[in-house]
N, C-alpha and C positions, 0 to 999 in steps of 0.2 A: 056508779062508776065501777071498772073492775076492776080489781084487786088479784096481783100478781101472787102477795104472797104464801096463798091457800093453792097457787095452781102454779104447778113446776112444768113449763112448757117444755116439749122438746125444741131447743130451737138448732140452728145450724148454722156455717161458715155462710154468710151473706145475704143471710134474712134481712129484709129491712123493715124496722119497726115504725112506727107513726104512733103519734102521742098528740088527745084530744085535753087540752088541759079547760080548769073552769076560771081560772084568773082573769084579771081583766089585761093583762099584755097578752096572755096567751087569745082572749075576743077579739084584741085588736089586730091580730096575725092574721087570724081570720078574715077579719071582716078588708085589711086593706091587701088582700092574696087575692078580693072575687073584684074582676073585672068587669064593664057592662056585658050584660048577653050571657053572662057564666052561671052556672048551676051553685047551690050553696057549696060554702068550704066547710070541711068536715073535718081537716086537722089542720094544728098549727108550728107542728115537729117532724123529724124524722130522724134516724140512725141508723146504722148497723152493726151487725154482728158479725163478729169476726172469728169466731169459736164456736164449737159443738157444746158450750159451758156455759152460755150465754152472759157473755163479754161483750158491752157493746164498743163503739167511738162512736162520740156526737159530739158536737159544739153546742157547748151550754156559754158558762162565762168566758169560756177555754176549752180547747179540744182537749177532750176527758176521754179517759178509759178505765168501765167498769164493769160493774156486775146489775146487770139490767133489773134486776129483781129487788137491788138493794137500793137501786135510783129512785123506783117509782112501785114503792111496795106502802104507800101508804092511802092510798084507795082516793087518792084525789087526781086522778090523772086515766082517762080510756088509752087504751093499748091497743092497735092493731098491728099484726104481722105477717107479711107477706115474704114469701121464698121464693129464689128464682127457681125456673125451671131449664134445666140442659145446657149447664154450665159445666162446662171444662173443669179439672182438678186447675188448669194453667189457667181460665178464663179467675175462677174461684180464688186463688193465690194473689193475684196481677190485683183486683178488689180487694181484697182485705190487705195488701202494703201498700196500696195508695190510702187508704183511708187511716192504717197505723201512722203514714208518716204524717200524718195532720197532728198526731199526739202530740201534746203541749205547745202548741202556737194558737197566738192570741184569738179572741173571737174578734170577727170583721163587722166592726158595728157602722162601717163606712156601707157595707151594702147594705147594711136595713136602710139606712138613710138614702141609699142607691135608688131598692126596693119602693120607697115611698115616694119618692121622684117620679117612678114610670108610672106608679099608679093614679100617678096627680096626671098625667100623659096619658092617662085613657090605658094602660097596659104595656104602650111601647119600650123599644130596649133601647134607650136613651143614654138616662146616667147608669145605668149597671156597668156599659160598655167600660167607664171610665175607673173601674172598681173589680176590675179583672187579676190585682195580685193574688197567687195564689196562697201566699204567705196567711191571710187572714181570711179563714174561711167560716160561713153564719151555717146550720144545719145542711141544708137544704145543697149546698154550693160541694159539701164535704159528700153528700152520697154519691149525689149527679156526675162528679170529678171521680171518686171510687168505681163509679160503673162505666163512667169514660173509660179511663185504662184497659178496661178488658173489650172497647170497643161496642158499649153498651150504652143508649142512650133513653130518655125516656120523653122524647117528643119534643124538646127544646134543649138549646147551649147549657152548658155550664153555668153560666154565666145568670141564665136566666130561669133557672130551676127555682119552684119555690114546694113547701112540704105538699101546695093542695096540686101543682101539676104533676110532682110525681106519686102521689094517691090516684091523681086523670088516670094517667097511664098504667099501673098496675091494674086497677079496677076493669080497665078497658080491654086488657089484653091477658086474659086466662089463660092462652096459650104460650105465654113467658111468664107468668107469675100465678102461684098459688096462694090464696090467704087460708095462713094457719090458725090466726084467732082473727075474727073480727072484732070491728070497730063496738 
């Protein structure tokens, strides 16, 4: 596992980081994220950053805001980070206060249960549709909705974003996204 807190990353306003954990919630994310026909899943988190100091917002229990290092500095947990590329100071801004205003509203454990719905449906966007407040947002929901705002998407809705589609699309697309540490 790597271990954050020997390596002081440089990170930036709107990195978004992804987190391989070894637990067994974090196996099950995993393993009910891969559809038929789908390559394996490789994470089962995501976040962002919202500072040059590396402050992240993610939905854990709750939408939190911290200090990425002091989250997951205890060597049980892969870390990957990807930065966009040719982002606007205004695209950059418009992402990181959509994702501040998630600060302290509850986690939406109505869309894991959404989540596990489509995938009992083969993948389709079924019960998510009906799990659309945006009041209660699960990781995945909270980036994909941040990069909405500045009119940035990563190959599916809001709605239907989960950590391993947007890992698909960074991975896929070098020329909007750079990885600063891998996975």
């Amino acid at each position: 596992m790597i271990m954050l807190i020997n390596t002081r990353l440089e990170l930036k306003k709107g990195d978004i980081f992804f987190t391989r954990g070894a637990g067994i919630i974090s196996r099950l994310i995993r393993l009910f994220s891969r559809t038929g026909g789908e390559g394996r899943t490789y994470v089962n988190h995501v976040g962002i950053i919202v500072d040059d100091h590396g402050t992240a917002v993610e939905a854990l229990a709750g939408v939190k805001r911290h200090d990425l290092y002091t989250q997951y500095n205890d060597g049980s947990t892969d870390i990957a980070v990807f930065r966009p590329i040719g982002l606007s100071p205004d695209e950059l801004e418009k992402i990181v206060s959509k994702a501040e205003s998630y600060v302290g509203n509850k986690y939406g454990y109505a869309k894991i249960f959404a989540h596990l719905g489509d995938w009992l449906l083969g993948g389709r966007y079924f019960f998510r549709r009906f799990t659309s407040q945006d009041n209660y947002p699960i990781c995945s929901w909270l980036v994909a909705a941040a990069y909405g705002a500045a009119d940035k998407h990563f190959g599916c809705s809001v709605g239907m974003a989960q950590p391993d589609d947007i890992w698909d699309f960074v991975n896929a697309n070098p020329d909007k996204y750079g990885c600063t540490w891998p996975l």
